[in-house]
C-alpha positions in Angstrom: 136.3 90.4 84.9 138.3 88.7 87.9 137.1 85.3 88.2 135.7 84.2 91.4 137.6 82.8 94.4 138.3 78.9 94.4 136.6 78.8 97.6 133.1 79.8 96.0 133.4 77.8 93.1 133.3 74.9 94.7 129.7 75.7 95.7 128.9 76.4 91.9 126.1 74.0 90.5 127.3 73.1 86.7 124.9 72.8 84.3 122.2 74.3 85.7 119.1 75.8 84.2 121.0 79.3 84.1 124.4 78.3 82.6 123.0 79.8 79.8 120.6 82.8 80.6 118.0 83.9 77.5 117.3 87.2 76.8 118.5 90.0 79.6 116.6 93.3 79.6 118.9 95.9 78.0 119.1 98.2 80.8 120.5 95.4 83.4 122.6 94.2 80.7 124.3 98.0 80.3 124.8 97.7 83.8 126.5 93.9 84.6 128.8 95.2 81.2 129.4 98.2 82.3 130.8 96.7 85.7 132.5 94.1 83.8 134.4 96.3 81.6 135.5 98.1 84.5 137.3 95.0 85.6 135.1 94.8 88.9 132.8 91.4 89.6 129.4 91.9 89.0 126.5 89.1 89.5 122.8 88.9 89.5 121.6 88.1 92.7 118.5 87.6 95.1 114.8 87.5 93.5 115.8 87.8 90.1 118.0 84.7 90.4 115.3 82.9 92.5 112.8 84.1 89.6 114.9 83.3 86.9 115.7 79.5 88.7 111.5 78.9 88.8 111.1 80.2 85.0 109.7 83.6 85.7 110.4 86.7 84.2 111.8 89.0 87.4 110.0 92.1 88.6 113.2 93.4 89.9 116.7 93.1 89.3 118.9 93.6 91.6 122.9 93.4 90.7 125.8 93.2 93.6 129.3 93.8 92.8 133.0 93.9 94.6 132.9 97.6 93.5 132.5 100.0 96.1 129.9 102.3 96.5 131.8 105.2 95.4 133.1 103.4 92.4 129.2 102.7 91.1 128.6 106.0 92.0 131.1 107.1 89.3 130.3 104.5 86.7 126.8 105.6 86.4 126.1 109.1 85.9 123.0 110.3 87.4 123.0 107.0 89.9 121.7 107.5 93.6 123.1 106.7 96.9 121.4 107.7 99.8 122.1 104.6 102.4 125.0 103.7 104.0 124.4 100.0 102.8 126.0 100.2 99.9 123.2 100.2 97.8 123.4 102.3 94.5 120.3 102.9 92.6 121.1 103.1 88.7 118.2 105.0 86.8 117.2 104.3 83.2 114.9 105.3 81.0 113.7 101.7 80.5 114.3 101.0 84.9 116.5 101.1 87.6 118.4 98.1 89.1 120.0 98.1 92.5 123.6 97.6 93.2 125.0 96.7 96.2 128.3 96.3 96.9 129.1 92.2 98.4 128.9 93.3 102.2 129.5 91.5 105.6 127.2 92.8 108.4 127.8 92.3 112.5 124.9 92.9 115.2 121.3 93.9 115.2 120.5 95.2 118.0 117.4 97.2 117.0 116.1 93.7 115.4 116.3 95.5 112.4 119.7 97.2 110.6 122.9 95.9 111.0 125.3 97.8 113.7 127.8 97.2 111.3 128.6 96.7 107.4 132.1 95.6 106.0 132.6 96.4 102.4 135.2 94.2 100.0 133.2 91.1 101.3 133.5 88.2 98.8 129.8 86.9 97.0 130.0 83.8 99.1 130.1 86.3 102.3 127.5 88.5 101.0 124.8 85.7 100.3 125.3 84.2 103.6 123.6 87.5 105.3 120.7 86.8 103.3 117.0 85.5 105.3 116.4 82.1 103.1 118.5 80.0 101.1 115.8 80.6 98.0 117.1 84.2 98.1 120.8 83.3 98.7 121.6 82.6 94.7 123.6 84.3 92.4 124.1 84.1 88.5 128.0 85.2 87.4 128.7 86.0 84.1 131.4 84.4 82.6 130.5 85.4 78.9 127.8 87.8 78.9 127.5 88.5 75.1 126.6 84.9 74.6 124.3 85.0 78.2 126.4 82.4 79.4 127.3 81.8 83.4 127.5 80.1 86.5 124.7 79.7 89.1 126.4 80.0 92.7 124.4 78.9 95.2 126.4 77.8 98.2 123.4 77.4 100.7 121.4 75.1 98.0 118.1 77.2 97.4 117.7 75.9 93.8 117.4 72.3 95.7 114.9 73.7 98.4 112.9 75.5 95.5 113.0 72.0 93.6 111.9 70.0 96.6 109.3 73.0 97.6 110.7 73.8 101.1 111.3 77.3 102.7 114.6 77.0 104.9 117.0 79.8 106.5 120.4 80.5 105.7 122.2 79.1 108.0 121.0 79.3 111.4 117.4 80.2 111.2 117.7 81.2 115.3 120.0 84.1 114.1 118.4 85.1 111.4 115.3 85.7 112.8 117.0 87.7 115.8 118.6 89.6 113.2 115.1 91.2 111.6 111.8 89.9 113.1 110.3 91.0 109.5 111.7 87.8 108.0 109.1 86.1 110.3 106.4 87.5 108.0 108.1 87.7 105.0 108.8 83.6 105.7 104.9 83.5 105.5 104.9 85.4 102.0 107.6 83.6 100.5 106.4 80.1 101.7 102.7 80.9 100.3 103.7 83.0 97.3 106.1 79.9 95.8 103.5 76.9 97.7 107.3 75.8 99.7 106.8 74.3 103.2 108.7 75.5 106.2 111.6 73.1 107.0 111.0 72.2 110.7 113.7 73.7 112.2 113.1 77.3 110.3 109.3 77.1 112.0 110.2 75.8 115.1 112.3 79.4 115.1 109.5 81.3 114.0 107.5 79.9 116.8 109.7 80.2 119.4 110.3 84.2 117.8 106.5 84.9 117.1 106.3 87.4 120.2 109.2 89.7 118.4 106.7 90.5 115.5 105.1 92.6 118.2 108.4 94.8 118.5 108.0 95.9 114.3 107.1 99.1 113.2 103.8 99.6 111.5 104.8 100.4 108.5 107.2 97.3 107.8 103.9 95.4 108.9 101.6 97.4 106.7 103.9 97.0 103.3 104.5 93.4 104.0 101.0 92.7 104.5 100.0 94.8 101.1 102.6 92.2 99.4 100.5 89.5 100.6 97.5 90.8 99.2 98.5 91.9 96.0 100.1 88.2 95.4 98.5 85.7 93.0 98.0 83.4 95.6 94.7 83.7 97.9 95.5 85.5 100.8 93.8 82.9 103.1 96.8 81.1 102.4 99.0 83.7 104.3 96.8 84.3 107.0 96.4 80.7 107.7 99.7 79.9 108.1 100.0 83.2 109.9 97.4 81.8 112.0 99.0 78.2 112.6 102.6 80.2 113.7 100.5 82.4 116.4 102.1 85.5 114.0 97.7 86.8 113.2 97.1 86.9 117.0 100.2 89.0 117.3 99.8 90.9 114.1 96.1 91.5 114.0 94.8 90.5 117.3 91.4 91.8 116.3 91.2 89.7 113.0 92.3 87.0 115.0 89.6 87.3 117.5 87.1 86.1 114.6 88.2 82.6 115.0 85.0 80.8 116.7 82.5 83.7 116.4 79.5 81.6 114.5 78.1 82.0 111.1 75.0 81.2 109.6 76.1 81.3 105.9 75.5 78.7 103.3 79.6 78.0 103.3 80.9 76.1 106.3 83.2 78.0 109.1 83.2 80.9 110.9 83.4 84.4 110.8 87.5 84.4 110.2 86.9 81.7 107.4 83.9 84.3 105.8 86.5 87.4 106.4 89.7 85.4 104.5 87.1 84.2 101.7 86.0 87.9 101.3 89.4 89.0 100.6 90.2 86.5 98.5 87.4 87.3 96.1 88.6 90.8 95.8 91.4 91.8 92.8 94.8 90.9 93.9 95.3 94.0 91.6 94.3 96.4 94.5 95.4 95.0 98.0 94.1 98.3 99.5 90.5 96.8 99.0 91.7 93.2 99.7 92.5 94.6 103.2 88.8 96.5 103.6 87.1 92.5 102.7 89.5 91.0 105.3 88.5 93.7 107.8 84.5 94.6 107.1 83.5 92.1 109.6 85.7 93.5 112.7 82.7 94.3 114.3 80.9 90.6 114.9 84.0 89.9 117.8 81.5 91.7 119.9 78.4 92.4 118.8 76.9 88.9 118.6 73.3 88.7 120.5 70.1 86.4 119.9 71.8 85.0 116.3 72.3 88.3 115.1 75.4 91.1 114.6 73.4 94.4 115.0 75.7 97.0 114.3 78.5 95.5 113.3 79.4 98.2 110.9 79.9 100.4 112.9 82.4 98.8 115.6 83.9 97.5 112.5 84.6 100.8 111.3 86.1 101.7 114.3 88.1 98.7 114.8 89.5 98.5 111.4 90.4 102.1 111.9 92.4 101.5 115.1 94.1 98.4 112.8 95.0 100.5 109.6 96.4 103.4 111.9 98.4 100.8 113.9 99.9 99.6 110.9 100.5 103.8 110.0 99.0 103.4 106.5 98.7 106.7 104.5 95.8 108.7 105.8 93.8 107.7 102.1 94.4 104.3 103.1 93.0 104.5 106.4 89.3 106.5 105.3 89.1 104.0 102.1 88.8 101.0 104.4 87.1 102.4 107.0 83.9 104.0 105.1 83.8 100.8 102.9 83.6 99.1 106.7 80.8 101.6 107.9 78.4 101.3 104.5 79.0 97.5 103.3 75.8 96.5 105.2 73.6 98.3 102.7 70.0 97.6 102.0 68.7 97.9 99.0 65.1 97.6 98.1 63.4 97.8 94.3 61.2 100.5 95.9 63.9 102.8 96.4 62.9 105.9 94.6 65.4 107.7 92.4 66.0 110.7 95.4 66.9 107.5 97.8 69.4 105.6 95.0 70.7 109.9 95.1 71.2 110.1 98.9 72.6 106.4 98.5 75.5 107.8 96.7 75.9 111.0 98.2 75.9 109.0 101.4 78.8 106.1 100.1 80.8 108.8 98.2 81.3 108.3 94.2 84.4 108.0 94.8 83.8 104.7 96.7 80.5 103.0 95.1 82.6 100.9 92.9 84.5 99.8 95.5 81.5 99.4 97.5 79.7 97.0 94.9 82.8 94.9 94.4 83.2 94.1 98.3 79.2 93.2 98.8 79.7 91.1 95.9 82.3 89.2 97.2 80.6 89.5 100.8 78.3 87.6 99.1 80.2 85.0 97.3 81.9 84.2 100.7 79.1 83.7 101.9 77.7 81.5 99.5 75.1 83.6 98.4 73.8 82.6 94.8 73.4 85.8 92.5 69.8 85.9 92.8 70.3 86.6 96.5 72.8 89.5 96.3 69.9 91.7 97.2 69.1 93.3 93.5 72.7 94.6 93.1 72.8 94.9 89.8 69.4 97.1 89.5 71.3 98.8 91.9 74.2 99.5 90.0 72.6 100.5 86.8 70.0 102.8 88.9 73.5 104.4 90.4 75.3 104.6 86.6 72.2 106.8 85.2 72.3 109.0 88.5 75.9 109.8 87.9 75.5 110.1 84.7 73.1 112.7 85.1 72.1 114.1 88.6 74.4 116.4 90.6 75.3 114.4 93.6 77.8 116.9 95.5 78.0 120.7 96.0 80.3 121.1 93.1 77.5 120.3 90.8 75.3 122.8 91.9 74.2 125.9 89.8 75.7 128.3 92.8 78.7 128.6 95.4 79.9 130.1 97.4 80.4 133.1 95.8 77.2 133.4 94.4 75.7 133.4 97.7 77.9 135.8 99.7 77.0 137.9 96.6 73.3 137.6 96.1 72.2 137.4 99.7 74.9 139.9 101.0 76.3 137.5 103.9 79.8 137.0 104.9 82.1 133.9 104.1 81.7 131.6 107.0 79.8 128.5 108.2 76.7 129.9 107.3 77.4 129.7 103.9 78.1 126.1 103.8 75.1 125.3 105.7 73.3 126.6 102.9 75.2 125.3 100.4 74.6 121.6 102.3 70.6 122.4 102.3 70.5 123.6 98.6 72.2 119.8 97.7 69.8 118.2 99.6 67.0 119.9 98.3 68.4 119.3 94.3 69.2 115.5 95.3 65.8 115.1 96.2 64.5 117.5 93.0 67.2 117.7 90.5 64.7 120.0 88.8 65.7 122.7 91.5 69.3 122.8 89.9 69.5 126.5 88.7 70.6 129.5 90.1 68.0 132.0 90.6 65.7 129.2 92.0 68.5 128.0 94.4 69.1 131.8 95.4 65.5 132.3 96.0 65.0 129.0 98.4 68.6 130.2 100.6 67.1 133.4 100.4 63.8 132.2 102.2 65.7 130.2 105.0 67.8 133.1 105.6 64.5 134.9 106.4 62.8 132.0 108.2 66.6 132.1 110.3 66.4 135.5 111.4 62.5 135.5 111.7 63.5 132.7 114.3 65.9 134.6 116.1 63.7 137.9 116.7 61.4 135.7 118.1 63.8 134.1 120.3 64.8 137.6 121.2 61.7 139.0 122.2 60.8 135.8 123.9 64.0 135.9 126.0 63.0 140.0 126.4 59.8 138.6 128.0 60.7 137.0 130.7 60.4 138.2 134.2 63.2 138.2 136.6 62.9 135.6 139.3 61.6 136.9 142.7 
């Protein structure tokens, strides 16, 4: 493999942690050989060096090269390239790994992609495109079979990552007027690996804050799902998002919080209960993160005598309007905003089983767990000891036995549809899902009602009581004297 130019090793740090890499997953290792023994330069680059440099094992690997796309393309069989970046997406059984020919890029005028991308770049010109020094690394081979080589790093992000500090490549002015994402994704990367902002690279985000308002939802949406799903509380994020002025442009109405009083156990206010929330939720599902930093929407404006009286529902509607500005899949959108609409739930011991059955039916089954898991950390953000959490868990185990046993939706019942086009001799149409609606209610209320000739024989009697009521409004209507 060609060696690299004299002008990029002079940026090299010697004896670094990865002068000698341990074990490589096999399917990266196929690939950097592969390149190798095709005579074309090959490195490890980006998060998996910055990973690697901090002791972790890397999520993804990514791998760029002085081969052209075309030339990956033929090395590996059954590879995809569908960009004209350069980026060549090499599928194994065991994963892929990106690889992206060293590029040099020119103008961005849409704030987003470059205008234009020069292939046959050197590695020192292809990490100086990069957002933060952190991300600007590369490890180069120089004996792979013995996972030994060199750690270039011309821009010094091992040294930021060793001194904690979060710092642009290059001019942080220009690279945040290349791609106004980097403005969040400093706020991920900052939080994610506990670095600071060096002064200059915030005073750019702050003078750039307003462009954040020029991104598409959906680069907003994913980078805010990163967020949540990280290890580190998301209050940390939003915070600093906060501090920048990028939450007031990002999510003006979680912003709005800030000073709306709370009278919870734990000091702050209602943006301080919101961030706790989400932070007591699994990082492992960041779609239900985002419904706890949401459910509370609604208090922005519905504050009167000490109290939020329907906050639930604004809040449904507000976090609605958020999650469809942000374009998240439909799912997405209905997930967050029913768990919005029903977290304000009140349980009582008294309940009988036919209300814990309308409960559910009400919430969905699909959503009760979900439900549970954001009152309870409604309530730990609040403060709320577990004797207060309003007899949740009688709750849950009075909700397990119903769905264990009870049929809750109109797939459980003993008929459909069929059976009463059939039995009662009516045509397919709303009517029949009327009466499918009544016959669950009536069964949630009296599972004992669950089988079919009893379930015929009650829509059989409203279907007389129906047209009884509209022979009387007919002769009624017959009845009536013309007006003088």
């Amino acid at each position: 493999m060609a060696d690299l130019p004299l002008s990029d090793r002079s940026s090299d740090i010697e004896l670094t942690p990865l002068g000698r890499l341990g074990p490589l997953p096999e399917h990266v290792e196929r690939v950097l050989a592969t390149l190798e023994a095709a005579g074309q330069e090959a490195a490890l680059v980006g998060g998996s060096v910055r990973d690697l440099v901090l002791g972790h094992a890397p999520a993804d690997w990514d791998v760029a090269t002085a081969a052209l796309p075309e030339r990956v393309a033929d090395l590996f069989p059954g590879s995809t390239w569908q960009n004209r970046f350069g980026t060549v997406t090499v599928n194994d059984p065991a994963g892929t790994v990106e690889v992206t020919t060293y590029r040099a890029e020119g103008g961005y005028r849409d704030r987003r992609r470059p205008d234009e991308i020069e292939f046959g770049a050197s590695l020192k010109q292809d990490l100086l495109r990069r957002d933060f020094t952190i991300n600007a690394m590369a490890w180069v081979p120089t004996d792979l079979a013995a996972r030994r080589g060199r750690l270039v790093d011309p821009h010094g992000g091992a040294a930021d990552l060793a001194a904690g500090v979060l710092r642009a490549v290059g001019d942080p002015e220009a690279r945040f007027e290349e791609d106004a994402l980097r403005l969040v994704r400093a706020v991920r990367f900052a939080t994610r690996f506990d670095l600071r902002l060096d002064p200059s690279t915030e005073d750019a985000i702050r003078r750039h804050v307003g462009d954040a308002a020029q991104l598409s939802g959906e680069r907003i949406h994913d980078e805010l799902l990163r967020i949540l799903a990280g290890a580190a509380p998301p209050s940390r994020a939003l915070e600093l998002m906060e501090r920048l002025g990028l939450l007031a442009v990002l999510l003006p109405e979680l912003a709005g919080l800030r000073g709306v009083p709370q009278a919870k156990a734990l000091p702050g206010d209602a943006l301080d209960h919101s961030l706790r929330t989400a932070d007591a939720l699994s990082a492992a599902d960041p779609v239900l993160r985002m419904a706890g930093l949401l459910h509370d929407l609604g208090k922005a404006n519905t504050l009167e005598g000490g109290h939020f009286i329907g906050h639930e529902r604004d809040g449904a509607a507000l976090a609605e309007t958020v999650m469809r500005r942000l374009r998240s899949p439909r799912a997405e959108v209905t997930r967050v905003t029913r768990l919005v609409r029903q977290h304000m739930f009140d349980y009582r011991p008294t309940w009988t089983d036919a209300a814990v059955r309308r409960f559910v039916k009400r919430v969905g089954r699909d959503l009760v767990d979900d439900l549970f898991a954001l009152r309870q950390a409604d309530s730990a953000a609040s403060g709320a000891a577990e004797q207060e959490l309003g007899g949740l868990p009688d709750l849950r185990a009075r909700v397990a036995a119903v769905l264990a046993s009870d049929p809750l939706d109109a797939g459980q019942l003993a008929v459909d549809g069929h059976d009463l086009t059939d039995a009662l001799s009516i045509e397919p149409g709303p009517q029949v899902g009327q009466l499918l609606d009544r016959l669950l209610d009536a069964v949630i209320d009296d599972p004992s009602l669950n089988r079919r000739e009893r379930l015929l024989d009650l829509a059989r009697g409203w279907l007389a009581e129906l047209a009884s009521g509209d022979r009387t409004h007919r002769q009624a209507e017959g009845n009536q004297e013309a007006p003088s």
